[in-house]
VMD Tcl script that draws the C-alpha trace (Angstrom):
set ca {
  {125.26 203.37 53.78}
  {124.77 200.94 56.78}
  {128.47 200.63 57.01}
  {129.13 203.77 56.79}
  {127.03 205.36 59.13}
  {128.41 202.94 62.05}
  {131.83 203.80 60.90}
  {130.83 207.68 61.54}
  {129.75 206.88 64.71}
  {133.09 204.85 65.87}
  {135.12 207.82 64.54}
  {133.30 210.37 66.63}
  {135.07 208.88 69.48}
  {134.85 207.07 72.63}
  {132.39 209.14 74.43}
  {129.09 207.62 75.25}
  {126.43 209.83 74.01}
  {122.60 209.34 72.97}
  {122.16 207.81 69.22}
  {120.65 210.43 66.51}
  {117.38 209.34 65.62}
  {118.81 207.59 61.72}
  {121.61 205.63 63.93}
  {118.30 203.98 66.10}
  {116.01 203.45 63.28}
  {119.19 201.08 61.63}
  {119.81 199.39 64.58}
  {116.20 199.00 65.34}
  {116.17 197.62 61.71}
  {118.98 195.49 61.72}
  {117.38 193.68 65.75}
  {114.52 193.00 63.40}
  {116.67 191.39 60.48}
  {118.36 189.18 63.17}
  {115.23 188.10 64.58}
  {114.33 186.91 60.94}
  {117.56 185.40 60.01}
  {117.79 183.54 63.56}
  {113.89 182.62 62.87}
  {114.77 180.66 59.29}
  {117.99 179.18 60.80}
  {116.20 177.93 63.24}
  {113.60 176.61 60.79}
  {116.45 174.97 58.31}
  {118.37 173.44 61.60}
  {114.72 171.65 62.46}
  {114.63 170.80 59.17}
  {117.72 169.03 58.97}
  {117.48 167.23 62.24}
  {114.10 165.89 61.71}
  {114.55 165.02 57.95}
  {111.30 167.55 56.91}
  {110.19 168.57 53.60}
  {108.49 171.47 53.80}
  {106.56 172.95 50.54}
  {106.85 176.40 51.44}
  {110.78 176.12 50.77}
  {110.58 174.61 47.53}
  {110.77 177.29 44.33}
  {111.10 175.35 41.48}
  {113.22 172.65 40.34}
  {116.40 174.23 40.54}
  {115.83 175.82 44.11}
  {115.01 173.41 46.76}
  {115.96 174.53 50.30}
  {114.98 170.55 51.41}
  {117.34 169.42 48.82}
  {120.04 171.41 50.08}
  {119.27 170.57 53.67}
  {120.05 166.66 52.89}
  {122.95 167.08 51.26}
  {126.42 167.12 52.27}
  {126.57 170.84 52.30}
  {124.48 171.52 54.86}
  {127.38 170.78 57.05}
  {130.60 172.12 58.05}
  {133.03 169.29 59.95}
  {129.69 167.70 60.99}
  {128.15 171.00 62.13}
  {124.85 172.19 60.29}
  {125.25 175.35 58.95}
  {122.11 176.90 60.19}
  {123.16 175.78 63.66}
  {126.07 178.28 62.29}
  {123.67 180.76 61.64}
  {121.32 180.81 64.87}
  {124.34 181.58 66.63}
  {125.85 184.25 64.24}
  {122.25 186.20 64.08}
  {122.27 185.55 67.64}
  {125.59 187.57 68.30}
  {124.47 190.16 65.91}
  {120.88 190.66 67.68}
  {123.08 191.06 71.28}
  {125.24 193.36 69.66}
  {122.50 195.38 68.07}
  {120.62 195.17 71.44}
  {123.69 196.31 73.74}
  {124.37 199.37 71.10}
  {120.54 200.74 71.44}
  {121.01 202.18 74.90}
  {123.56 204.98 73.53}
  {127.19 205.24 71.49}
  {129.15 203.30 72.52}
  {132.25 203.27 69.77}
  {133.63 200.08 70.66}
  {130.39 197.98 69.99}
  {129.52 199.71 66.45}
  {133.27 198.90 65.88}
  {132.12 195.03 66.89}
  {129.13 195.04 64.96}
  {130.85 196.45 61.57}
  {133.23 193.47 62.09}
  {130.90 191.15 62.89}
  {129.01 192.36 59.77}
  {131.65 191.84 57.65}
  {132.23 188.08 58.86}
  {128.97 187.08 57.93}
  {126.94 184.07 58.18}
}
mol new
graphics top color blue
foreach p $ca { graphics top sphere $p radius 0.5 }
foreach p [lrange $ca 0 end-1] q [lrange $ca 1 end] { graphics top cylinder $p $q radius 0.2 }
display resetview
């Protein structure tokens, strides 16, 4: 439904016009989702750097965000992954935030893509 609804919008065409009111609630929504997502990257990336254990990410034996967070995994070519996610929710929040203002076609077209990448 997300995806489809910014897919309506890109087809309507390239004229800027003000969102409907469902178009502003999901992008409201989805600022709101990046702001969490870039919140618990952040929170893994610190994590990982400073060699925490937090209890709070621990959910039983077989699910152990700490455990994950030490191992070789957690990295991509020497990169942490959440370092890979702060900046991917960061792109999406800009997006998000750029698109409130009114249509604009070629930014819903960006954020469906960017969507699709994921993190």
């Amino acid at each position: 439904a997300t995806m489809q609804l910014l897919l309506e919008s890109f087809a309507r065409g390239s004229n800027s016009r003000p969102h409907t009111k469902q178009t502003r609630h999901l992008l409201h929504f989805m600022i709101v989702l990046a702001f969490v997502g870039m919140a618990l990257s952040v929170y893994l990336l610190y994590g990982h750097y400073a060699g925490i254990h937090w209890h709070i990410c621990e959910l039983g034996t077989h699910i152990s965000c700490n455990k994950l967070n030490q191992q070789g995994y957690s990295t991509f070519y020497g990169v942490p992954v959440a370092f890979m996610g702060v900046e991917w929710f960061a792109v999406l929040l800009l997006v998000c935030w750029s698109a409130l203002p009114e249509q604009q076609p070629v930014l819903h077209a960006g954020l469906v893509l960017w969507a699709g990448l994921g993190p």
